[in-house]
N, C-alpha and C positions, 0 to 999 in steps of 0.2 A: 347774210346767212339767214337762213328759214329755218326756222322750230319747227324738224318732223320728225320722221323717229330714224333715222341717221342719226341727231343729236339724244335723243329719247331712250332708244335700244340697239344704236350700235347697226342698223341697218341701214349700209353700206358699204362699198369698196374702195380699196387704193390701191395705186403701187407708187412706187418709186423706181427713179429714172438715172443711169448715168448719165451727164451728157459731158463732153471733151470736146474744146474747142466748137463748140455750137452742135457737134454732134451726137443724135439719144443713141443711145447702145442697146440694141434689142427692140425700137419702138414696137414694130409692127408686133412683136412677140407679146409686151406688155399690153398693147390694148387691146389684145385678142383673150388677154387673160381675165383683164378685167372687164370686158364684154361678158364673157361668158357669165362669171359670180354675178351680173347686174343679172342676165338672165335666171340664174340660180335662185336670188333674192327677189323677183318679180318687180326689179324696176324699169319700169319702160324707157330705158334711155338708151341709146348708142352713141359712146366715144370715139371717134376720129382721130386719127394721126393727122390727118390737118390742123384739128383743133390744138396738137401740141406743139407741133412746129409755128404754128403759128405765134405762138407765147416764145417759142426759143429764138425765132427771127426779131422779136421786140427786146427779148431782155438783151441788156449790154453786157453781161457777165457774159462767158463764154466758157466756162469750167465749173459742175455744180451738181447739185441733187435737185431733180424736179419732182415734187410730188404733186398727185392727181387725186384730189377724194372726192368721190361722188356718191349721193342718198337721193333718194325722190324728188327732194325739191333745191338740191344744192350742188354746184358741178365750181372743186373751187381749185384753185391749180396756185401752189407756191413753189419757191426754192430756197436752199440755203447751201450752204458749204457743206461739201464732200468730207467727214471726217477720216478717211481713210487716207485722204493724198499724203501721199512721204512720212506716211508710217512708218517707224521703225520694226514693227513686228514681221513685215515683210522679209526684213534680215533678219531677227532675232528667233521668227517665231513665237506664237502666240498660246495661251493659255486658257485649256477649258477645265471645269466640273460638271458633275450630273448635278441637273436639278434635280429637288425631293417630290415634283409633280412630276404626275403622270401622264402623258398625251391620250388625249382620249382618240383611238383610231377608229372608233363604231359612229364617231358623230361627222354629218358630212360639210361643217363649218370648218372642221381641219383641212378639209382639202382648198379651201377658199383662203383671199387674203382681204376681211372683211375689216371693217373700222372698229367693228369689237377686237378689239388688240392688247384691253389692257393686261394681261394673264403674261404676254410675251414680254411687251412691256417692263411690266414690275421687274419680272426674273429677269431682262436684260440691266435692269441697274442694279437690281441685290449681285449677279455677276460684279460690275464695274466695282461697288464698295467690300467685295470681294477680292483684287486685283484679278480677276479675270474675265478676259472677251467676250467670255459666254458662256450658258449655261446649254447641257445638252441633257433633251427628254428620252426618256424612253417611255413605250408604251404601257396599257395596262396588263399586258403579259411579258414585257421585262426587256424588249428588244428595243434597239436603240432608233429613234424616230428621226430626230432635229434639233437644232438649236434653236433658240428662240428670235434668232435674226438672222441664222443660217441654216444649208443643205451640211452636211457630214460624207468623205466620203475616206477611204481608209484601202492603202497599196500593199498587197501580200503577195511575195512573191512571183515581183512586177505584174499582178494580176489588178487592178483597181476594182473596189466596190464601194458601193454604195446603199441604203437602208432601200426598201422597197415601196412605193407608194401608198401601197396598202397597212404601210408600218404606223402610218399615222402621221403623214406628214405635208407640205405644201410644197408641191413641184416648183421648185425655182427657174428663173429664166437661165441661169449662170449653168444649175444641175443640167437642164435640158442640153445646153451649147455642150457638155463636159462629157455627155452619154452621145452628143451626135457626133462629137470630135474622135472619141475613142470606145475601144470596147469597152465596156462597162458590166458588170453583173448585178443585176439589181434585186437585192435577197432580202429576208430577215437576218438582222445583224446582234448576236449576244454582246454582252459586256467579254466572257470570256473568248471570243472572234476576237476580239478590239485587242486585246493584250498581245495575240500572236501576229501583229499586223505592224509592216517597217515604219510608216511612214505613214501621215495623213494632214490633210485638210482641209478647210469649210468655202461655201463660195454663198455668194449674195448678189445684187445689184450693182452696190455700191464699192465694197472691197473686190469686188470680182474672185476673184483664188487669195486664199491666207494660207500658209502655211500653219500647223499645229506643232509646238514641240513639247505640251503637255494635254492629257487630258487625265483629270484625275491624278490615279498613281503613278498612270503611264507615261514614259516619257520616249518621245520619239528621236531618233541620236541620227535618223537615217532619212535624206530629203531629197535625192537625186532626180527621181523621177519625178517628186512633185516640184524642182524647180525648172524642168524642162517644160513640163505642163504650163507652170508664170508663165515661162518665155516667148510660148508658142501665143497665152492668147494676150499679152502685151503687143507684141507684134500685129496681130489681132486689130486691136485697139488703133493703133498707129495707123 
């Protein structure tokens, strides 16, 4: 590893990758994403989907999380263990609160998934010694953004929505397949929307679809549609 300012000031990009059975879920999507932020950040570099199949045809593991971080002078690709597999919360339902930060939507580093991560970070373990999955932001006008390792999305009569891009958030690869699978409405979302809303929950890389059955006060009693939605992209997956 090379001392630039990757390690310096946090300039540079990642994602993370499902892979199943030697297969990346979304590649082409992920290194389209993180092309782009390298272009964003003026690194002259381009990542290949060669270059990660390549790494997944070598490793012996066959089920896993691949990470890709790359800055100026550093292109470094690990894995570890999926901590989502045979989750229980898949059945039980999972557990959020609002964070006390604010997502700043005016700054254009939200909309990227840069190696400055520590802000999401922290508040994903202040969540965990919390007992809950995650924290969810809202913006500096009150509307609800993201979660700090997830998209949010929330079913009102069987209508699906979702926070709007512009809310201050990081398009996920999981959001995008969720709004190309089904109609979607993509608004500004209040805290009071969220309370008249049946059923919801968060999607990422690596968990793909979570069910929610708290966030906050709120508790959701109602999961019908979001367990057809699991269903659909399990099968998906398969």
């Amino acid at each position: 590893m090379v001392f630039d300012l990757g390690f310096q000031a946090g300039i540079g990009a990642f994602e993370t990758i499902a892979v199943y059975n030697k297969k990346p879920l979304f590649l082409k999507e992920h290194t389209r994403r993180l092309n782009n932020t390298l272009i964003f950040l003026g690194i002259q570099k381009i990542i290949t989907t060669d270059l990660l199949l390549d790494y997944i045809e070598k490793t012996k593991e066959k089920t896993y999380a691949l990470k890709i971080m790359v800055s100026e002078k550093n292109t470094i690709i690990k894995k570890r263990s999926n901590p989502y597999l045979k989750s229980p919360l898949y059945i039980e339902g999972a557990k959020l609160k609002y964070s006390s930060i604010l997502k700043n939507e005016t700054s254009p580093l939200t909309y990227h998934k840069t190696l400055a991560y520590s802000q999401n970070l922290l508040e994903k373990q202040k969540a965990t010694k919390e007992g809950v999955l995650d924290f969810i932001f809202c913006n500096t006008k009150g509307f609800i953004a993201e979660g700090s390792i997830c998209n949010i999305f929330f079913i009102k009569d069987n209508n699906i929505f979702t926070p709007s891009v512009n809310s201050g958030l990081l398009p996920g690869i999981v959001r995008a397949y969720i709004i190309s699978k089904y109609t979607v409405k993509e608004q500004l979302i209040s805290k009071e929307f969220m309370l008249d809303a049946d059923e919801c929950f968060i999607t990422n890389s690596l968990m793909g679809i979570m069910p929610i059955k708290v966030l906050d006060n709120k508790i959701f009693t109602i999961r019908k549609q979001t367990n057809s939605i699991i269903k659909e992209y399990k099968n998906m997956i398969k």
